[in-house]
C-alpha positions in Angstrom: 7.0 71.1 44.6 6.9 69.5 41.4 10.3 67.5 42.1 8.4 66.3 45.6 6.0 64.6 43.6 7.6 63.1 41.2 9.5 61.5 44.4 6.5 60.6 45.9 5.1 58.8 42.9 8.1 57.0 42.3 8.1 55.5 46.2 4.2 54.6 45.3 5.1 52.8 42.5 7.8 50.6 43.9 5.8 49.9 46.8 3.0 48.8 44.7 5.4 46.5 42.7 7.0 45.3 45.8 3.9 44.2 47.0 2.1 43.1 43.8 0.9 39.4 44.5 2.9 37.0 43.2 1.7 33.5 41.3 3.1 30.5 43.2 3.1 27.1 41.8 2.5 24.8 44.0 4.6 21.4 44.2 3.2 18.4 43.6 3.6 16.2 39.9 6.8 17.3 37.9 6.9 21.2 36.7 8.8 22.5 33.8 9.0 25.8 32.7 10.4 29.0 29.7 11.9 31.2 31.5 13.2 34.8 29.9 11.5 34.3 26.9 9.1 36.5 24.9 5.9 34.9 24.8 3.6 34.8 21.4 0.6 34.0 22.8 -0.8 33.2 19.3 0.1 34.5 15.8 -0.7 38.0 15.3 -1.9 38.2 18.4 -0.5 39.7 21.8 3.5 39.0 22.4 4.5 39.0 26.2 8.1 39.9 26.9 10.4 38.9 29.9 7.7 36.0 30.5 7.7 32.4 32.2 5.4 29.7 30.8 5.3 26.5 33.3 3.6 23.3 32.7 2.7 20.1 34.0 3.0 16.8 31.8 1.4 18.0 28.3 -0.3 20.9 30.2 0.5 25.2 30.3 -0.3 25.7 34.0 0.7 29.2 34.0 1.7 32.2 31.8 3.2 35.4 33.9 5.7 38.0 34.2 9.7 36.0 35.3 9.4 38.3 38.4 5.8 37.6 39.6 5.8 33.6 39.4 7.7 31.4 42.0 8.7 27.8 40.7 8.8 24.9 42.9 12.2 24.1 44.2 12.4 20.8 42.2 11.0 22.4 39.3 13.2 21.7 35.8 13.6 25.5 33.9 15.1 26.6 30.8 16.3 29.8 30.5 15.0 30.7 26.7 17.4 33.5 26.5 15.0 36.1 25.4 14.3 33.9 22.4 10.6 33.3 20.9 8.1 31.1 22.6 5.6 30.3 20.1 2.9 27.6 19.0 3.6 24.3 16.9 1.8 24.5 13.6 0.0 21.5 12.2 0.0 19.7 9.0 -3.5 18.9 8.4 -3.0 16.3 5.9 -0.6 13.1 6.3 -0.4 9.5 6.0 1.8 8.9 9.4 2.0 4.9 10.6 5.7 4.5 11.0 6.2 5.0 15.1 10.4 6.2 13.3 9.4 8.8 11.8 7.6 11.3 14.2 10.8 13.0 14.9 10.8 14.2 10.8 7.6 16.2 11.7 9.1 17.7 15.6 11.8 18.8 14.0 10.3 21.1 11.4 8.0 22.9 13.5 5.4 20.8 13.4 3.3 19.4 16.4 0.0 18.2 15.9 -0.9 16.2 12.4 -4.5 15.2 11.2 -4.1 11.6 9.5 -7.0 11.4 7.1 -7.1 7.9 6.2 -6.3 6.0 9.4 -7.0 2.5 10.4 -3.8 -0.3 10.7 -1.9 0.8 14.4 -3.0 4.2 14.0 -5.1 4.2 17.5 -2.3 2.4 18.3 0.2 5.1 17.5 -1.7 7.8 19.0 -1.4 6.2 21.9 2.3 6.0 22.0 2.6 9.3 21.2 0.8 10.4 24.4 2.1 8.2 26.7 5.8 9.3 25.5 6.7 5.8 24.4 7.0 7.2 20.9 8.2 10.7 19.7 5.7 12.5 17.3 3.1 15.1 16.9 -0.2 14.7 18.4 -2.5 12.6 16.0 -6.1 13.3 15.1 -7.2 10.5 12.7 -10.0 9.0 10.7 -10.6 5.2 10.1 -9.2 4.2 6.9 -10.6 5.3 3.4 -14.0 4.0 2.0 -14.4 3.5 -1.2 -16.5 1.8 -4.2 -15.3 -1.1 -6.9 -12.3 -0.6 -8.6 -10.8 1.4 -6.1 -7.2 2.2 -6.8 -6.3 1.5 -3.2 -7.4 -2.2 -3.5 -10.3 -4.2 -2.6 -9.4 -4.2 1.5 -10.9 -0.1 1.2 -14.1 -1.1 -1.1 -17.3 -1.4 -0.1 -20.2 -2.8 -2.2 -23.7 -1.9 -1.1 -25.0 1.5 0.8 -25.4 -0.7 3.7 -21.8 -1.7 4.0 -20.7 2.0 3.8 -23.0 2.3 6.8 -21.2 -0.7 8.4 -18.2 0.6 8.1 -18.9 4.3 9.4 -20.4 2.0 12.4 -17.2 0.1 12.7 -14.8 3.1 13.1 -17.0 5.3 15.2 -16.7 2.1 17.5 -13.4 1.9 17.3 -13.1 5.9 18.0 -11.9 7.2 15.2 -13.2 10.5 15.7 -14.1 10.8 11.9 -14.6 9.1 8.4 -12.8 9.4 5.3 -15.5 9.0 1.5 -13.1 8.4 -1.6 -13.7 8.8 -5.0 -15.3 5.2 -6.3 -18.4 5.5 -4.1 -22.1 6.1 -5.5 -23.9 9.1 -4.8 -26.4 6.6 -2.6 -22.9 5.1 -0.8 -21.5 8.9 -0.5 -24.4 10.3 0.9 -25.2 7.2 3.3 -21.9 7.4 4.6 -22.6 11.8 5.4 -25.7 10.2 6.8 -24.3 7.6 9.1 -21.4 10.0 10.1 -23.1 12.8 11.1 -25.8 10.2 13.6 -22.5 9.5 15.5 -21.1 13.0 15.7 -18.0 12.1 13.5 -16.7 15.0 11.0 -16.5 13.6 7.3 -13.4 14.3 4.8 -13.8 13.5 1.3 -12.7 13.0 -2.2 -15.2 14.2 -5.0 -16.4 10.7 -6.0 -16.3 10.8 -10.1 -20.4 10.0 -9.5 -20.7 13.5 -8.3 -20.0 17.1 -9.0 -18.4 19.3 -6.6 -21.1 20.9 -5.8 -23.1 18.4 -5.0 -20.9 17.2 -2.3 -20.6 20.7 -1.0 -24.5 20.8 -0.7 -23.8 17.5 2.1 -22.0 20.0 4.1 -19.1 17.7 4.6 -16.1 18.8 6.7 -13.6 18.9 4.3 -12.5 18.5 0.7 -9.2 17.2 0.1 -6.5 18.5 -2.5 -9.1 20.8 -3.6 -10.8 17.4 -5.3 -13.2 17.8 -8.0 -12.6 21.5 -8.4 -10.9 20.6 -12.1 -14.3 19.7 -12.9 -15.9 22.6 -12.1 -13.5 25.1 -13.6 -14.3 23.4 -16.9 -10.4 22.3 -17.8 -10.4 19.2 -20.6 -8.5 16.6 -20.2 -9.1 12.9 -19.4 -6.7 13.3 -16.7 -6.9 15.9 -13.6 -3.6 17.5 -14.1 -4.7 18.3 -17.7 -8.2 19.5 -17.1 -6.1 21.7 -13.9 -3.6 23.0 -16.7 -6.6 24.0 -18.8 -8.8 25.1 -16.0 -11.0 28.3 -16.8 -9.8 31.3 -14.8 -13.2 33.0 -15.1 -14.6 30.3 -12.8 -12.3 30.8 -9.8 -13.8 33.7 -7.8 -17.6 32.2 -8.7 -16.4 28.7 -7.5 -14.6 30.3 -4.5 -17.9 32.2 -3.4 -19.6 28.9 -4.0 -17.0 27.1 -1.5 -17.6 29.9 0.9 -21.0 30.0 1.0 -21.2 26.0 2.1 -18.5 26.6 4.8 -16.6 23.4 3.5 -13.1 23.7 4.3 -10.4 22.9 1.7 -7.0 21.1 1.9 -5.0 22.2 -1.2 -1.8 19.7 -0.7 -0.5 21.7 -3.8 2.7 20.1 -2.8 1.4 16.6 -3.5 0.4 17.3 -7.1 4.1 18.7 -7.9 6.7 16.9 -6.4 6.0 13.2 -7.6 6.0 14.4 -11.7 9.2 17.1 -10.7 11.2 14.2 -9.1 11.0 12.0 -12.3 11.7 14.9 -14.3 15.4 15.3 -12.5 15.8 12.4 -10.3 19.1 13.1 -9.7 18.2 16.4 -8.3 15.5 14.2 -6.3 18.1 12.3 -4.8 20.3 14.8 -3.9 17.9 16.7 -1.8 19.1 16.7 1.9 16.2 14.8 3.3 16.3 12.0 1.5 19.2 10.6 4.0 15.4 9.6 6.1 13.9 7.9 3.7 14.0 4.9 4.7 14.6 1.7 1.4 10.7 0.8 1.9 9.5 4.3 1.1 11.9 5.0 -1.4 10.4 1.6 -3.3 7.2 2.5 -2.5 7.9 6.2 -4.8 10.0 4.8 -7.3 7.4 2.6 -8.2 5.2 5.0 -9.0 8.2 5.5 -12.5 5.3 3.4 -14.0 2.9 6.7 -14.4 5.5 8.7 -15.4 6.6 6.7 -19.1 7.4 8.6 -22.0 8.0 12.3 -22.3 8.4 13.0 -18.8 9.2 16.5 -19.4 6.5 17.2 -21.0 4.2 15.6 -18.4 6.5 17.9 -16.1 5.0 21.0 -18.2 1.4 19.9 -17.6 2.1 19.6 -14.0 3.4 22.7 -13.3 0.7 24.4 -15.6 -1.7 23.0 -13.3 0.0 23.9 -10.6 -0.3 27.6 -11.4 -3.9 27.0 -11.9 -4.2 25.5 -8.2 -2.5 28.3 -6.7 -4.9 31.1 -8.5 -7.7 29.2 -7.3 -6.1 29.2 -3.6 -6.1 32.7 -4.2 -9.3 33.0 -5.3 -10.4 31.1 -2.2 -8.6 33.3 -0.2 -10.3 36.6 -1.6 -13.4 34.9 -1.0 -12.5 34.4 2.9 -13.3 30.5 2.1 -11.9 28.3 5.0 -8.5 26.3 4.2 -6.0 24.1 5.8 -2.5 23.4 5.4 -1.5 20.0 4.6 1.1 18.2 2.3 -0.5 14.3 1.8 3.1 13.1 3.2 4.8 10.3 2.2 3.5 10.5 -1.4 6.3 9.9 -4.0 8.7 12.9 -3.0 6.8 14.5 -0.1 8.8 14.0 2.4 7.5 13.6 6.5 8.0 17.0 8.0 10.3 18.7 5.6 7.8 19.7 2.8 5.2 21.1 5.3 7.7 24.4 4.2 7.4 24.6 0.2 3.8 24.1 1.2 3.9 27.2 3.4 5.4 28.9 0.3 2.8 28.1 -2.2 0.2 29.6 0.3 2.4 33.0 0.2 2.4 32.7 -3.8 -1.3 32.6 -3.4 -1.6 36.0 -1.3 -1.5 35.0 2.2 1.0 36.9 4.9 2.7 35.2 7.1 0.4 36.0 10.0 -2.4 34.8 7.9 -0.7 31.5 6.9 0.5 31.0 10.4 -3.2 31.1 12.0 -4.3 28.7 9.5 -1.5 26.4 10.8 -2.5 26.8 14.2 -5.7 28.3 15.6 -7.6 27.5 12.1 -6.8 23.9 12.3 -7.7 23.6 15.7 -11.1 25.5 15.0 -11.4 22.7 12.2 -11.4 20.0 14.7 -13.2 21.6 17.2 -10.3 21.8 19.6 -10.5 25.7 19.6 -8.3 26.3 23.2 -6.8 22.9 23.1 -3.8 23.6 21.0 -2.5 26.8 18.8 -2.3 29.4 20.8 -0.2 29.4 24.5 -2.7 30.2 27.0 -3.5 28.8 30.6 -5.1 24.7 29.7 -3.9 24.3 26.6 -1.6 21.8 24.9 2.0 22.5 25.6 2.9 22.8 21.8 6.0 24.9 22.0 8.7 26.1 19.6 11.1 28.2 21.2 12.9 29.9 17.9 15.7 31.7 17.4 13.9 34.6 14.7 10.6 35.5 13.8 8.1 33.4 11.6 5.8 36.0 11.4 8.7 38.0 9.3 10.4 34.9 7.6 8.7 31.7 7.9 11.9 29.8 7.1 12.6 30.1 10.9 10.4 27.2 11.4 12.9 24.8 9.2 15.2 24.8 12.5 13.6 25.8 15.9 16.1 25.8 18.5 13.8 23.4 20.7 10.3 21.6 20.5 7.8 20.7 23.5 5.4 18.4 22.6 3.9 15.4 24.6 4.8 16.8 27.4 8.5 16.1 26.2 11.4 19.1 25.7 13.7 18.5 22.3 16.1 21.0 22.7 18.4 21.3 19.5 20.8 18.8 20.0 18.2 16.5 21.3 16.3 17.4 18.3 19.3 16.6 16.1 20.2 13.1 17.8 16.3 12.4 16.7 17.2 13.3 13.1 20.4 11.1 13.4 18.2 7.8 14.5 15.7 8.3 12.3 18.7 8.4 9.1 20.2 5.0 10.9 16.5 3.7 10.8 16.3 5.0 7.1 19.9 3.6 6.2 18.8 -0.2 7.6 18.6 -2.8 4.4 15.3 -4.2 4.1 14.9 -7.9 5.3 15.6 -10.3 2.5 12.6 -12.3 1.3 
């Protein structure tokens, strides 16, 4: 009796999957699709195995069991080999205007940048990028910095008068820059105009802590974002003339009631510990600096561009070497203490500062984040689904779900166990474009033969 039924169930059960509806995709514009591969729908979220994922252009049209979706004839598949499907991550912070580049940032993982401090052929860029005329990331941007006299950017950022911070809000909301950057010369009238102005045309609003203000007042604006955890030095009550000295000295006692202050005003920060390191480590050891592997894309006008910057560093360099990575420990136990406090952070790395190279550092960045506390999951999610939160593009990209963004690493380990798996994905989709490695690699090789060109001769 018993063995009847067991006989019986197992007839139901293969009649109900033979006859379990299947998901067609119609024909009609180009389809692309993952086949065999093991689906992570988002980081530390739910992981699909023996799964298809088909798009459209830049689009996931569908996300299903390999034996209950049918492809269109003409459709282009690649067999993922029971590999990793997983989201791109973002680097929240960069300075990208060089259409050569983008390939640096697709190659290491990396699919969607913010570009705080637009303006130049930025719109321009983003453009290219979506109509596939240039490889890269997908760019959110603001207009370019705005800042008061004496700026150290030059006089095409400053602005004068409360009005002409208003004016230039004005100007790149027009232009569509979908938010303003405040820098660190502006008056608290200037600052707070520009918050003002901003918010009356539904732009976001990232800032420096002008040297006018105190942290905290800014954080009362309810601005978006803080950058490179600006102004922070202040309020930890570290001397110094200088930031990296007052962040050497910082006081630890403050961190958890500065974090709880952060948290409380739902600011989000942008550490870019990265950025405050590698310029003083390079001209420490710049022999060491030029034998790092990625330098071979750094093209001669960047590299003039950071060795310039030998002017700051006269003098016992070594010694300013200490300071900096004093003040670097001090930075990661206040991301720590941010962390504890369930404050709101981003990953970014304020690429191409002297020494932080396009892409590439995105991963010591990732590692300063696990000195601070964070797990992989957690560190992950900020890349992804946190970032997207940020810029109100929750569904749009970091997670692989119907609608969204096709931002796609297929990877050949786990970043959830070793995050070094993101330094060399075995492909990339992004723009609606498929890198798969040795396309990624000839994009690596173009952008060294773009790097290696001599500059023009004056």
């Amino acid at each position: 009796m018993l063995r009847h039924a067991i006989a019986t169930a197992a007839v139901l059960m293969f009649a109900a999957c033979a006859s379990a509806p299947q998901r067609v995709i119609e024909a009609g514009d180009p389809v692309a699709a993952f086949t065999n591969v093991t689906v992570v729908t988002e980081y530390g979220g739910e992981r699909l195995a023996g799964h298809t994922v088909a798009m459209r252009g830049d689009r996931i049209i569908a996300v299903a069991p390999s034996s209950a979706i049918v492809l269109p004839d003409d459709a282009v598949i690649a067999d993922g080999g029971g590999r990793l499907l997983a989201p791109g991550i973002a680097d929240m912070h960069v300075h990208y205007q060089d259409p050569h580049v983008g390939a640096l940032f697709i190659a290491n993982s990396i699919t969607t940048v913010r570009n705080p401090s637009g303006g130049g052929n930025t719109l321009e860029l983003i453009g290219q990028i979506a109509s596939g005329e240039v490889v890269g990331p997908t760019m959110y941007a603001s207009g370019q910095l705005i800042d008061g006299p004496n700026s150290f950017w030059g006089p095409t950022v400053v602005t004068e008068t409360v009005e002409g911070v208003r004016e230039r809000v004005r100007a790149d909301a027009a232009a569509g820059y979908r938010a303003v950057k405040l820098y660190a010369q502006l008056t608290p009238d200037q600052f707070r105009a520009g918050v003002e102005e901003a918010r009356a045309h539904g732009m976001q609003v990232y800032a420096h802590v002008p040297a006018s203000m105190t942290l905290e007042e800014v954080l009362a604006l309810g601005i978006d974002s803080i950058e490179h955890l600006d102004g922070f030095d202040r309020s930890l009550g570290g001397e110094g003339q200088r930031s990296q000295q007052r962040w050497a000295n910082a006081n630890a006692d403050r961190y958890a009631h500065l974090a709880a202050i952060v948290r409380g005003s739902g600011v989000w920060s942008t550490p870019t510990l990265i950025v405050n390191l590698a310029p003083t480590r390079a001209f420490a050891d710049m022999d060491a600096a030029d034998a790092e592997p990625h330098m071979r894309y750094a093209s001669q006008g960047l590299l003039g561009f950071w060795r310039s910057y030998g002017r700051f560093f006269q003098g016992d360099v070594a010694a300013v070497y200490r300071v900096a990575q004093q003040a670097h420990a001090s930075r990661i136990a206040m991301l720590s203490a941010l962390r504890e406090a369930g404050a709101p952070v981003l990953l970014g790395t304020d690429t191409p500062n002297p020494f932080v190279m396009y892409g590439f550092s995105i991963h010591e960045e990732l590692g300063f984040f696990s000195q601070a506390g964070y797990s992989n999951t957690e560190i992950l999610r900020i890349a992804t689904l946190e970032a997207a939160r940020f810029l109100d593009q929750q569904g749009e990209f970091g997670a692989i779900r119907e609608g969204a963004r096709a931002d796609l690493l297929l990877l050949d380990g786990d970043p959830e166990q070793d995050l070094a798996v993101l330094r060399a994905p075995n492909g990339v989709m992004t723009a609606g474009r498929w890198f798969d490695r040795a396309a990624l690699d000839a994009e690596l090789e173009a952008v060294a033969a773009y790097a290696a060109t001599p500059m023009p001769q004056q």
